[in-house]
ZAPA-610968 format. One record per residue (C-alpha): residue number from 1; chain; residue in one letter; x, y, z. Coordinates in steps of 0.1 Angstrom, whole numbers. Each point is the difference from the previous one (the first is absolute). Layout:
BEGIN
SITE  resi  chain  resn     px     py     pz
SITE   NUM      A     A      X      Y      Z
...
END
This chain:
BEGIN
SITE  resi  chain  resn     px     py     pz
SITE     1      A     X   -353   -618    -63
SITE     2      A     X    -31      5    -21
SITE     3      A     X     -2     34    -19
SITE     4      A     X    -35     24     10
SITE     5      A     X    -25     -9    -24
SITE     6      A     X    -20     31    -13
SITE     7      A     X    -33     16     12
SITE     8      A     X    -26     19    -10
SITE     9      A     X     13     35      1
SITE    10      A     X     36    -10     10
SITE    11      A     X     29     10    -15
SITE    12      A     X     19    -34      8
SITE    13      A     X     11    -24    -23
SITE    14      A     X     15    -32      1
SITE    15      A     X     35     -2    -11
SITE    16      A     X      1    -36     -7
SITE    17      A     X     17    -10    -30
SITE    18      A     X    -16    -33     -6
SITE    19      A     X    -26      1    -34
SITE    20      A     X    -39      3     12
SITE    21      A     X     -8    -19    -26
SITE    22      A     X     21    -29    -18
SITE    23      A     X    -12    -15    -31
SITE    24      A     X     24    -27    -21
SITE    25      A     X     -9    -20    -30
SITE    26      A     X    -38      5      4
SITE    27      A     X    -22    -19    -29
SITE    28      A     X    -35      4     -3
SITE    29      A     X    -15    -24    -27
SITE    30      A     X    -42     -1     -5
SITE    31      A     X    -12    -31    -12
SITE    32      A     X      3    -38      4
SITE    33      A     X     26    -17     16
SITE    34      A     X     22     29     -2
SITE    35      A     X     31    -15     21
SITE    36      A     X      4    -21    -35
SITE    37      A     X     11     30    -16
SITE    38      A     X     26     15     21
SITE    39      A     X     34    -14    -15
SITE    40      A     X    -17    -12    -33
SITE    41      A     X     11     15    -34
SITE    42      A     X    -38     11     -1
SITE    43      A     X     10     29     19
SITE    44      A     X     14     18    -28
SITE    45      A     X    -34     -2    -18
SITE    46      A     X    -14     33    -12
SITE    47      A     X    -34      5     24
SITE    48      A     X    -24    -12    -29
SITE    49      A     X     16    -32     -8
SITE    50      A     X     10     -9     34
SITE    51      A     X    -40      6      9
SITE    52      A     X    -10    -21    -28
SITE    53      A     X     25    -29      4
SITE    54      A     X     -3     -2     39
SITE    55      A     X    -33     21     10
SITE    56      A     X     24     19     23
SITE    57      A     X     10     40      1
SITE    58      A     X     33     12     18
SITE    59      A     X     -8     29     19
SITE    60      A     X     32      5     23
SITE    61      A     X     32    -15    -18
SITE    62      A     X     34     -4     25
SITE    63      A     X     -7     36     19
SITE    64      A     X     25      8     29
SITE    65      A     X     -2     34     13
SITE    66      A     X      8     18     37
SITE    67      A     X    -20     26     17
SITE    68      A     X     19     21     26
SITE    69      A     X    -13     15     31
SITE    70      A     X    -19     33     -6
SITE    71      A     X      6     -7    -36
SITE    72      A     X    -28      7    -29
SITE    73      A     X      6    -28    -24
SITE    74      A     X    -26      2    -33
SITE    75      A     X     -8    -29    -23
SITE    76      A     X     -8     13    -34
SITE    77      A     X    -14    -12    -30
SITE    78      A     X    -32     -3    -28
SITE    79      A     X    -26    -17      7
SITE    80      A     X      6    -39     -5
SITE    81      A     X     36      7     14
SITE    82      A     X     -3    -24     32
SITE    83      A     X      4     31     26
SITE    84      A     X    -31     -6     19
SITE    85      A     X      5    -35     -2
SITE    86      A     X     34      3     17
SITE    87      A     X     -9     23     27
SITE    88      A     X    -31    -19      9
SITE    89      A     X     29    -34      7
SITE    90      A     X     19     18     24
SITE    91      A     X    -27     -1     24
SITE    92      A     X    -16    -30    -13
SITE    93      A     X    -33     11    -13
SITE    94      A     X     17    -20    -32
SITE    95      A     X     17    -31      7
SITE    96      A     X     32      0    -17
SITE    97      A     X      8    -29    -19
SITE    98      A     X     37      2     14
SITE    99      A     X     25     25     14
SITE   100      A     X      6     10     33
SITE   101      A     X    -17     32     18
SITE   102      A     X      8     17     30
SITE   103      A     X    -14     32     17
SITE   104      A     X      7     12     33
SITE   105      A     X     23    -25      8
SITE   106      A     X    -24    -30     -5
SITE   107      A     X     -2    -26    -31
SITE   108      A     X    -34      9    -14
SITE   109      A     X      3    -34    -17
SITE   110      A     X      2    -22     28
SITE   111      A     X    -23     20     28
SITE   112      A     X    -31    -19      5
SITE   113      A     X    -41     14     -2
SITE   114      A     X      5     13     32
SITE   115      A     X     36     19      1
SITE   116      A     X    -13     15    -39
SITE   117      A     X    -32     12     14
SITE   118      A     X     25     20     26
SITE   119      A     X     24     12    -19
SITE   120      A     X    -31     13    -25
SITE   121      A     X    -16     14     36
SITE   122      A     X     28     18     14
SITE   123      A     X     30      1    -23
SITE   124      A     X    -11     11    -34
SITE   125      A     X    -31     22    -19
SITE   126      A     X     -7      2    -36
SITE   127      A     X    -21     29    -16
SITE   128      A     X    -17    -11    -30
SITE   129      A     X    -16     16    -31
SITE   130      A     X    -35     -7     13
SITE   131      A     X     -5     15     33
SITE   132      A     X    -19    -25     17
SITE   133      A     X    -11     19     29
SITE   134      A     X    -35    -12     13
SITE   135      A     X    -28     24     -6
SITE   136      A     X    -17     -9     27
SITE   137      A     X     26     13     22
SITE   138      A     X     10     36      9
SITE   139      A     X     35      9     -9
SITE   140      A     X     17     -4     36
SITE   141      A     X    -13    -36      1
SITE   142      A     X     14     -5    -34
SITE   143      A     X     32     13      9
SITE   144      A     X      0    -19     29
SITE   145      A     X    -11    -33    -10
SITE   146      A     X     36    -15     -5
SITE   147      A     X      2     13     40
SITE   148      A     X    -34    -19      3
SITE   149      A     X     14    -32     -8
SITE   150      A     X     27     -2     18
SITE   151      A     X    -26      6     29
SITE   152      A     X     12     34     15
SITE   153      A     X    -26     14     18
SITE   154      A     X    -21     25    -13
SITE   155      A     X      7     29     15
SITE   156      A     X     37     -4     -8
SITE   157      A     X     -7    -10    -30
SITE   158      A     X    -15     29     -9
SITE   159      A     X     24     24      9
SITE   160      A     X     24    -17    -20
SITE   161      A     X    -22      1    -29
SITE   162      A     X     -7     41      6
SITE   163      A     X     38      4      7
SITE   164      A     X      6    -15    -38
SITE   165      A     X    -30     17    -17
SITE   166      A     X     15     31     13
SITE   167      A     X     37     -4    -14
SITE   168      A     X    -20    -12    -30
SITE   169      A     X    -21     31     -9
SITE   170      A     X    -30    -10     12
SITE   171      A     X     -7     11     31
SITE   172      A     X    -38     13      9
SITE   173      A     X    -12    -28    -21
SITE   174      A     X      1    -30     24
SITE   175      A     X    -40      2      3
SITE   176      A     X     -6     -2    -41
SITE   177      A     X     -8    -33    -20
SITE   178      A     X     21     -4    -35
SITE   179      A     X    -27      4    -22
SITE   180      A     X      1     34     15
SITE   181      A     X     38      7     -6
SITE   182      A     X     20      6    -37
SITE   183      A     X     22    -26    -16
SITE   184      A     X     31     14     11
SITE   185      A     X    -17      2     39
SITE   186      A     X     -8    -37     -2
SITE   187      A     X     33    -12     -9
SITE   188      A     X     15     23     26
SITE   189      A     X    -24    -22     24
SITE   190      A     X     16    -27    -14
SITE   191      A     X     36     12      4
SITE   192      A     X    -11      7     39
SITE   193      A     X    -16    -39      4
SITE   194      A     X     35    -10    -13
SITE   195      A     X     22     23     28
SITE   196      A     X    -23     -5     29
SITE   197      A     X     16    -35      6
SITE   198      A     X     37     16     -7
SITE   199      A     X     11    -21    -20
SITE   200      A     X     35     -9     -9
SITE   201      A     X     -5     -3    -38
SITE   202      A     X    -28     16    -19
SITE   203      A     X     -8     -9    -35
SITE   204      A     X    -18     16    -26
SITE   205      A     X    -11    -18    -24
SITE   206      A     X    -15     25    -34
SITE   207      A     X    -15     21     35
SITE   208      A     X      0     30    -22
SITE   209      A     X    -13    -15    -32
SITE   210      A     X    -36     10      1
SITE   211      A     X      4     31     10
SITE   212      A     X     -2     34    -21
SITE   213      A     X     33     16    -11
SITE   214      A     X      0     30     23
SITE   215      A     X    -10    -22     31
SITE   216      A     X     21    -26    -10
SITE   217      A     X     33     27      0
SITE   218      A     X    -16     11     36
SITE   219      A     X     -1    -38     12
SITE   220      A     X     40     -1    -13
SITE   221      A     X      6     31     20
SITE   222      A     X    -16    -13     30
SITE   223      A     X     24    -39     -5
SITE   224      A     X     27     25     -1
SITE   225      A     X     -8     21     27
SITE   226      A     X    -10    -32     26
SITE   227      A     X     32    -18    -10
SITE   228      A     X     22     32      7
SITE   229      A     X    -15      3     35
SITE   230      A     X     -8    -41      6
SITE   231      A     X     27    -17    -19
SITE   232      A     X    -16    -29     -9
SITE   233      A     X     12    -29    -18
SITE   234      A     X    -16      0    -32
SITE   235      A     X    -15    -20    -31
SITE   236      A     X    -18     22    -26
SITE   237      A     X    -11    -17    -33
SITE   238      A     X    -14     22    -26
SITE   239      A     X     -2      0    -44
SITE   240      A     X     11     40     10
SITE   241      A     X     36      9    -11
SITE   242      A     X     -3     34     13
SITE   243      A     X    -18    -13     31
SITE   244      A     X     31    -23      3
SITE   245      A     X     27     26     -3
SITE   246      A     X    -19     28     23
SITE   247      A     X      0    -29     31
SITE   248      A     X     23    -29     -5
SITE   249      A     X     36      2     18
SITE   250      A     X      6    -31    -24
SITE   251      A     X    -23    -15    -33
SITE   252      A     X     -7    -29    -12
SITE   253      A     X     -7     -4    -38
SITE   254      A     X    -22    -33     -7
SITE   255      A     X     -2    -14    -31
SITE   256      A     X    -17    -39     -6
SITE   257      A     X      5     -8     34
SITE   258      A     X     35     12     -1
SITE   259      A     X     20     27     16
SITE   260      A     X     13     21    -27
SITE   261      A     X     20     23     18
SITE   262      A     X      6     12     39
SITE   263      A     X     13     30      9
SITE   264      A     X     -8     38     15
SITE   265      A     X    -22     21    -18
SITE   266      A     X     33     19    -14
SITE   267      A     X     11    -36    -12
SITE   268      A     X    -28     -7    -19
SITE   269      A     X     -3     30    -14
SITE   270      A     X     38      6    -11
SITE   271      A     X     11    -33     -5
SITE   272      A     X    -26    -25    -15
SITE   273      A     X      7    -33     -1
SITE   274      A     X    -14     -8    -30
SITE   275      A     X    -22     13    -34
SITE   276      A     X    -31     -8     21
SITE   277      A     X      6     24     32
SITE   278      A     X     18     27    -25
SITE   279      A     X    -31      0    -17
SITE   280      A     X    -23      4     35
SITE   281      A     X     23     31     12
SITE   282      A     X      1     13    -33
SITE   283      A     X    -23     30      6
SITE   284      A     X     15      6     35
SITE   285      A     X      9     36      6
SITE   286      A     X     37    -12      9
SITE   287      A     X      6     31     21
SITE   288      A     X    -22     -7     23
SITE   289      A     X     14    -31      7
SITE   290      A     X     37      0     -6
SITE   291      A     X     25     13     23
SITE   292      A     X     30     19     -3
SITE   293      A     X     17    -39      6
SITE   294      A     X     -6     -6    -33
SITE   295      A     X     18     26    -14
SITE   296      A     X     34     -2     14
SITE   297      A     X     34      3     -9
SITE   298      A     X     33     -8     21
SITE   299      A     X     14     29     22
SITE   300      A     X     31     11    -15
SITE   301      A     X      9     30     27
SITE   302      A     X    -21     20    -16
SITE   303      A     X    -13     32     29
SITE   304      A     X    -40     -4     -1
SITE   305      A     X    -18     35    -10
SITE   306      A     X    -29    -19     11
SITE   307      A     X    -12    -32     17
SITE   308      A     X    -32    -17      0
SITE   309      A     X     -8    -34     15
SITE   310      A     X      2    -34    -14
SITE   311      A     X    -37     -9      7
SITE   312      A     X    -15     33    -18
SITE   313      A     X    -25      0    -30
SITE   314      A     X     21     12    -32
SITE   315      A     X    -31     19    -11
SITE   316      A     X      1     17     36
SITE   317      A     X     37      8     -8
SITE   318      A     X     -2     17    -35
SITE   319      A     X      4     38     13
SITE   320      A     X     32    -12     20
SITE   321      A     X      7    -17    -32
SITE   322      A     X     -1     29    -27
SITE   323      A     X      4     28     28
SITE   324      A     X     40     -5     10
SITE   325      A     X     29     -7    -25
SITE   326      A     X     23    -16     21
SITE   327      A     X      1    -40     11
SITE   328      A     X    -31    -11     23
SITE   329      A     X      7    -22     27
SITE   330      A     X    -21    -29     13
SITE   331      A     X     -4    -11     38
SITE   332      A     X     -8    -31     15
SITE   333      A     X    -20     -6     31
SITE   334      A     X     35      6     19
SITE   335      A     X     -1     37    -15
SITE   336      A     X     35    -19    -20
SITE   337      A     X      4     12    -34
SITE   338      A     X     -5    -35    -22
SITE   339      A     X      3     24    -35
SITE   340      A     X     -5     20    -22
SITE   341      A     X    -33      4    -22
SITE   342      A     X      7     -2    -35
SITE   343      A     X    -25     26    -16
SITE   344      A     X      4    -14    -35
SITE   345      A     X    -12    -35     20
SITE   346      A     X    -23     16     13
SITE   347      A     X    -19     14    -32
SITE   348      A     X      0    -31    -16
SITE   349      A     X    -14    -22     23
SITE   350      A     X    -24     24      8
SITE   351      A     X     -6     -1    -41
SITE   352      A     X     -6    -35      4
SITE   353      A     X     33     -8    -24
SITE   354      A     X     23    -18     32
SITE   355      A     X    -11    -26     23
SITE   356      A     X     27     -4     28
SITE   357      A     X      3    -30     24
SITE   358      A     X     -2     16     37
SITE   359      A     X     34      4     12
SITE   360      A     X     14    -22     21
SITE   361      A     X     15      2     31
SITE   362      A     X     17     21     14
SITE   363      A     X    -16     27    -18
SITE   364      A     X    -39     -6     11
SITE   365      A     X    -10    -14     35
SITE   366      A     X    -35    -21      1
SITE   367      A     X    -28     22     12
SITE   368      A     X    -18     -8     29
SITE   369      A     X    -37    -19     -7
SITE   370      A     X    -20     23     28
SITE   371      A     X     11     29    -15
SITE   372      A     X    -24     -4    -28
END
């Protein structure tokens, strides 16, 4: 039996376990003959020489990654790093040199003109940097356009289009032209082109990049506020660490076409993989991103003169912290005490002076993608 697929406005979600998106071993190589490459020593080149023995630049090197339903997955990284690259293979905007791609149970890599120009249509929606909304259209038949396409009639169409503008912020502009609208306006246009189709999968790709700071941290707010109420399946590239950490469930770090490091925004954060992600997250305020999980020590009997919850902020927990002298008690989802925090822990990670691996099960659960 299929699971209900989520609307517009609907607090359904589809329960399927099965990935949304499934990439494994994907290669990317610009430049000639680039199938020559893959298996050759050359590989191992640094980017200069291997562009000046071969004429060729590796963008995407052996990537395999899994989106879940609902889930807000971020790709990460400088400029040069391969991120746009990547996300522009899985729907084929890039050929991939090799790899295999799938997205809403269909191989990207083997659909033919017509089944990728309806999986494009109907299945997924990417928000770029530049807008590219057409001027000589007025905001309602920009939002609609992707509707427009697909042939719905206009009148439908329409409604569709003022439904989204609405849930987007801009309703009682339908009528205006973008030349007429801020930055921050015309990119919510843009965000309301790309849910008008309702898509499965939306990806952004740098959508936030050109904006100002204080409309960018509005635009984040608004991802974060859609995804709680739409629970979208997600692709969100950005240069942004902070922009990472306020809207990914999980983050990619990219580095030369590689990925560095996967994990949750607690996992990068607490437990880089390397000198190169420590040195990203250095100047992360760790307690607004670790949780009381990372701070644990075994249950020994002890009676709790407090408990807090496994998933709370240890900045958010510092007057529980300091406020009670006896043991504090953490909670999982199950309301099950899991341990208890260890204050001295607690002040050194929050020094920056630890850097603790998430604990493993059973003492932290996976949290759940749409609750971003």
């Amino acid at each position: 039996m299929t699971a209900p697929t989520p609307t517009v406005g609907s607090e359904q979600v589809d329960t399927s376990d099965a990935p949304v998106i499934e990439a494994r071993d994907v290669w990317k190589i610009f430049g000639p003959h680039p199938e020559r490459l893959l298996g050759s020593d050359d590989l191992d080149l640094p980017r200069a020489e291997l562009h000046a023995k071969t004429g060729n630049t590796i963008a995407s090197r052996d990537v395999s990654f899994d989106v879940a339903r609902g889930e807000v997955f971020v790709i990460m990284g400088l400029s040069g790093s391969g991120k746009s690259t990547l996300v522009r293979c899985i729907t084929r905007l890039v050929e991939p040199t090799s790899g295999t791609i799938s997205m809403c149970g269909q191989d990207v890599l083997r659909a033919d003109a017509r089944s990728l120009r309806q999986l494009r249509r109907t299945k997924v929606a990417m928000v770029f940097q530049h807008f590219g909304l057409f001027p000589h259209r007025t905001v309602i038949d920009n939002a609609a356009y992707g509707l427009e396409v697909q042939r719905v009639p206009k009148q439908t169409r329409h409604e569709r289009a003022r439904e989204i503008l609405g849930i987007v912020g801009l309703a009682g502009v339908e009528s205006s032209y973008p030349d007429q609208l801020s930055g921050g306006m015309q990119q919510r246009v843009g965000l309301a082109r790309a849910l008008a189709v309702d898509p499965e999968v939306l990806i952004f790709d740098e959508a936030f990049s050109a904006l100002d700071p204080l409309i960018r941290r509005e635009m984040q707010d608004e991802v974060a506020r859609l995804q709680a109420r739409l629970h979208k399946t997600v692709v969100f590239v950005t240069h942004d660490l902070d922009e990472a950490l306020k809207i990914g469930d999980r983050i990619a770090i990219m580095k030369d076409g590689r990925f560095v490091q996967v994990g949750t925004p607690a996992e990068i954060v607490g437990a880089p993989a390397d000198d190169y992600v420590a040195e990203f997250v250095r100047d992360v305020p760790r307690g607004k991103v670790l949780t009381a999980a990372f701070a644990l020590q075994p249950h020994a009997g002890e009676t709790p003169e407090s408990v807090v919850n496994q998933d709370a902020r240890l900045g958010e927990l510092l007057p529980v912290i300091f406020g009670v002298q006896g043991p504090i008690g953490v909670v999982g989802s199950d309301d099950q005490l899991v341990g208890i925090l260890d204050r001295r822990m607690v002040v050194h990670i929050l020094a920056g002076r630890e850097q603790h691996n998430v604990p493993e099960e059973p003492t932290l659960e996976p949290s759940t993608p749409a609750a971003s």
